[in-house]
C-alpha positions, 0 to 999 in steps of 0.5 A: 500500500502506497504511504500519503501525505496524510496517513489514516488516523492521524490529524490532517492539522498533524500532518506537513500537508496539513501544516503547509495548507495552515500557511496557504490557505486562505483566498489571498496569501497564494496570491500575495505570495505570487505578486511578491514573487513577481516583483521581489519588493512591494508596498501595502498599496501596490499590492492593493491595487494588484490584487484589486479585490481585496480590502485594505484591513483584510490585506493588512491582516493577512500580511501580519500572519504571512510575516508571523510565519516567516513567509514575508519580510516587512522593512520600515523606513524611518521617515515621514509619510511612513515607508513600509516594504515587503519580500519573501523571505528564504522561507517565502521563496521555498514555497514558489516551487509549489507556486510553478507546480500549480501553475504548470498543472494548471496550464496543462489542465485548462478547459478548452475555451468554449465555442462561441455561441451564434 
C-alpha cells in the first residue's frame, strides 16, 4: 500500500500537508505570495491595487500572519509619510516551487475555451 501525505488516523492539522495548507490557505496569501514573487519588493498599496479585490484591513491582516510565519519580510523606513516594504523571505521563496507546480498543472489542465455561441 502506497504511504500519503496524510496517513489514516492521524490529524490532517498533524500532518506537513496539513501544516503547509495552515500557511496557504486562505483566498489571498497564494496570491500575495505570487505578486511578491513577481516583483521581489512591494508596498501595502501596490499590492492593493494588484490584487484589486481585496480590502485594505483584510490585506493588512493577512500580511501580519504571512510575516508571523516567516513567509514575508516587512522593512520600515524611518521617515515621514511612513515607508513600509515587503519580500519573501528564504522561507517565502521555498514555497514558489509549489507556486510553478500549480501553475504548470494548471496550464496543462485548462478547459478548452468554449465555442462561441451564434
Amino acid at each position: 500500500m502506497r504511504e500519503t501525505c496524510v496517513p489514516s488516523g492521524v490529524a490532517l492539522k498533524d500532518t506537513g500537508f496539513g501544516y503547509t495548507l495552515s500557511l496557504i490557505s486562505g483566498k489571498y496569501k497564494m496570491i500575495i505570495l505570487y505578486w511578491l514573487a513577481e516583483n521581489k519588493v512591494m508596498r501595502h498599496n501596490e499590492l492593493k491595487r494588484s490584487i484589486g479585490s481585496i480590502s485594505f484591513k483584510t490585506l493588512s491582516v493577512m500580511l501580519k500572519e504571512m510575516e508571523a510565519d516567516g513567509l514575508i519580510l516587512r522593512k520600515e523606513f524611518p521617515q515621514v509619510p511612513p515607508k513600509v516594504e515587503y519580500s519573501l523571505s528564504e522561507r517565502g521563496l521555498s514555497l514558489l516551487p509549489l507556486l510553478n507546480m500549480m501553475c504548470a498543472w494548471g496550464e496543462s489542465n485548462l478547459p478548452a475555451p468554449q465555442a462561441v455561441q451564434r
